[in-house]
N, C-alpha and C positions, 0 to 999 in steps of 0.2 A: 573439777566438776563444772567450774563457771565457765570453765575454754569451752567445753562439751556443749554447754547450751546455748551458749551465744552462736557455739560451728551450724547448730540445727537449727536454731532458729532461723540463721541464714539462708542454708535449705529449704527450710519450709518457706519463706517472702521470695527465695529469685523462682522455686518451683507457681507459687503463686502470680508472681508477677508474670510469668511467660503464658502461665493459664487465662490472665485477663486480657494481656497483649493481643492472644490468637484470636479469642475469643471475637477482643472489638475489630480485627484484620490491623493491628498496627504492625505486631510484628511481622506478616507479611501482608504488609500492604495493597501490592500490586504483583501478579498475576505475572509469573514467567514462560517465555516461551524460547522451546531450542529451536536455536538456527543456525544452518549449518548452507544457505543458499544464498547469501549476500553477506558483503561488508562494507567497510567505508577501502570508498575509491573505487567502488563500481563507475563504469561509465556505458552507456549501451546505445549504440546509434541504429537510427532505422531512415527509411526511406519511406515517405508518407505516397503514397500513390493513388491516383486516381485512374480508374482504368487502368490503361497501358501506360498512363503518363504519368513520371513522377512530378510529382504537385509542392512536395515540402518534404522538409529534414527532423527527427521529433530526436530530442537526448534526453535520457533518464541517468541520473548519475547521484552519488552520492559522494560530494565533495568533501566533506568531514562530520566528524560528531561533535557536539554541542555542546553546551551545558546549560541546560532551562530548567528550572523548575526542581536546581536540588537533584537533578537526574542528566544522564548522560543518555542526548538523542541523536540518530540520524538526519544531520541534514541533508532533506531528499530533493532533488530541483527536477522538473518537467516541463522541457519546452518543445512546442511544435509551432513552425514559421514554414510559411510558404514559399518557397523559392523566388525571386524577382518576376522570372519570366510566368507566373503565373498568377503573380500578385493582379493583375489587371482582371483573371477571371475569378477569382475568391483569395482576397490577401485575409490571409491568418498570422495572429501575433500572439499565442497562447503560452501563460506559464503560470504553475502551479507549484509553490513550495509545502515540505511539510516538515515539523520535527519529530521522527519518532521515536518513541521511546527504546532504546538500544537490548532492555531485558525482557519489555509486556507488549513490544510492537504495537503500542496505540499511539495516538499522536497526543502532543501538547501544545502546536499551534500548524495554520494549517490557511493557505493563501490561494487568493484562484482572481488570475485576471486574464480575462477570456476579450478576445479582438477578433472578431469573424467577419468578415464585410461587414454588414454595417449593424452587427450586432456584438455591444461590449457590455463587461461585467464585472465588478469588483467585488470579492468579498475576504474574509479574513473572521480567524477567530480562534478564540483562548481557549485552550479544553483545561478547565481546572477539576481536575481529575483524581484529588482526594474531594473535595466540595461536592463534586458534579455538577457543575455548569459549566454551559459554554458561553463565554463571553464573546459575544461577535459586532462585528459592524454596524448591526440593526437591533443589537439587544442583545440582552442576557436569557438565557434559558435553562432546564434543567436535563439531563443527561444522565444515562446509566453509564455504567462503570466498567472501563475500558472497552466505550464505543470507538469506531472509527470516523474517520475522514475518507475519501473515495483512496487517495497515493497512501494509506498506511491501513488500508483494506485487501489493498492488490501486493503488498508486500508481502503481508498476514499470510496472504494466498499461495506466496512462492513457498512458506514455509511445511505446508500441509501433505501428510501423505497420502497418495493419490492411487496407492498399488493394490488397496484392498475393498477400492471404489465399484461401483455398478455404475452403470449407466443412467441418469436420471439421479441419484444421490448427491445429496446439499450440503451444503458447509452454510450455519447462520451466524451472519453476521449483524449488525447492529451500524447504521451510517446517520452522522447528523450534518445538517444541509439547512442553507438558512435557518428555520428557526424550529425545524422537526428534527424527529429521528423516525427514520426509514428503517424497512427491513433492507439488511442487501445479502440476499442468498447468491451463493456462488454455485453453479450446478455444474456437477463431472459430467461432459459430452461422448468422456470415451478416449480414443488413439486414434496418431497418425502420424505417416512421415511424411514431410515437405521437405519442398528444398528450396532456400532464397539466398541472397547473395552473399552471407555468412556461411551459407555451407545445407550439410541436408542432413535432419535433426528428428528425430524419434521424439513426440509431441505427444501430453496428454491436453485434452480440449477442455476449456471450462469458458464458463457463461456469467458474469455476474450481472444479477438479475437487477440492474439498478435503475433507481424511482427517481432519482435528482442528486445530481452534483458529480456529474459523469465526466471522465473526459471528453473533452469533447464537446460540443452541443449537441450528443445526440440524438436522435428523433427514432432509435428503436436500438437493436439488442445488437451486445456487442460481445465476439468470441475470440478469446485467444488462447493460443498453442504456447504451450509452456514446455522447455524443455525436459524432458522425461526421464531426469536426474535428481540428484539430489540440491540442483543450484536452482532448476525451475526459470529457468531466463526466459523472457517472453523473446517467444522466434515472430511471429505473426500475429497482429490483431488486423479484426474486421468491422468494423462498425457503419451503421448507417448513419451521415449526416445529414443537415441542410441542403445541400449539392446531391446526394445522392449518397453512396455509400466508395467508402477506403478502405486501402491496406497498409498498414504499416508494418515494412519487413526488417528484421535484424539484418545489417552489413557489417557491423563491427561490435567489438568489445573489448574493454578491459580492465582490469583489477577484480575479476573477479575472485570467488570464492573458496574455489576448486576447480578441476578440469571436468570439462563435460565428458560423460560417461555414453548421452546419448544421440552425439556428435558421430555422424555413419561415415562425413569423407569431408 
């Protein structure tokens, strides 16, 4: 009779303790998300273009996973450099890293050192992400709960399905930048197929609507073609800069995810 109550009592404390856990979000703490459109060992080369002229080389690549923060993150690297021979008319030296989190796609640190002609930028910051604050360069601030970075916003983005969209319908996201937090909606533009020097790629178009901490140093809206699969690769972005406005096109890939589906030749 003493085994009996001791076995229920038991019962009753792990049934309660899992009751309090959820309750306060320990037991799931952070927010999962399926992904089934990157992994570690992506690498994605594009061709930065200006006009007709190519201008620079941008790589997105994820070299390995991490381990920050008691959690296993992507480490994400983004670089775009200007080719020599155009370094005289706007030399670019940009790179951005990010860690994100490999289960809830938010970041946990997250870097940007921008070299445009004669405009540079450091910054850097901690997402403490049970706390909510970000610890950066120029202070501490507070932060909601798994906000993004601009590189672990546009990952988020590969992940979303895009098949039972309208045109004009938003994806809200939540972006922290220096010492705010931004909306960064990402808006479905629709369909298309292009073709660049990777090949010619069945595209759904999105917009993200972002307020600061762009690639880039943008100076207005920037669209890209994502492949129309379930990997989501950026085929094409367009953005308007300082100079004017680029393209940057996919010519290579590898370690991807899966094979593209929406790969036409």
């Amino acid at each position: 009779m003493q085994n009996k109550k001791i076995y229920l009592f038991t019962i009753l404390f792990t049934i309660l303790f899992i009751s309090i856990t959820n309750k306060n979000g320990l037991a799931d703490e952070f927010k999962k998300v399926e992904n089934s459109a990157f992994k570690e060992g992506e690498k994605l080369t594009f061709d930065v273009k200006y006009g007709f002229v190519t201008a620079g080389v941008a790589i997105m690549s994820i070299p390995k996973i991490r381990r920050i923060s008691g959690r296993n993150a992507y480490h994400v690297n983004f670089e775009v450099n200007s080719i020599p021979s155009f370094d005289w008319v706007f030399k670019v030296r940009d790179k951005y890293e990010s860690y994100v989190d490999v289960e809830g796609l938010f970041p946990w640190r997250f870097e940007q050192h921008i070299r445009e002609g004669n405009y540079s930028r450091d910054f850097s910051a901690f997402f403490d992400q049970r706390r909510g604050r970000a610890k950066t360069s120029e202070g501490e601030y507070p932060i909601p709960k798994n906000v993004h970075d601009i590189i672990s916003a546009f990952y988020f983005a590969r992940t979303v399905n895009y098949s039972n969209m309208e045109v004009g319908d938003k994806i809200e996201l939540k972006n922290f930048y220096k010492d705010k937090v931004f909306d960064l909606d990402v808006k479905f533009l629709g369909r298309e197929r292009i073709t660049v020097a990777a090949g010619t790629f069945d595209c759904v178009i999105v917009e993200p609507l972002v307020q600061e901490g762009g690639l880039f140093k943008s100076e207005g809206n920037i669209v890209i073609w994502l492949s129309d699969d379930t990997l989501k690769v950026p085929i094409k972005v367009k953005t308007k800069v300082v100079i004017g406005s680029i393209d940057a096109e996919l010519t290579s890939f590898e370690g991807l995810a899966g094979k593209f589906t929406s790969k036409v030749k």
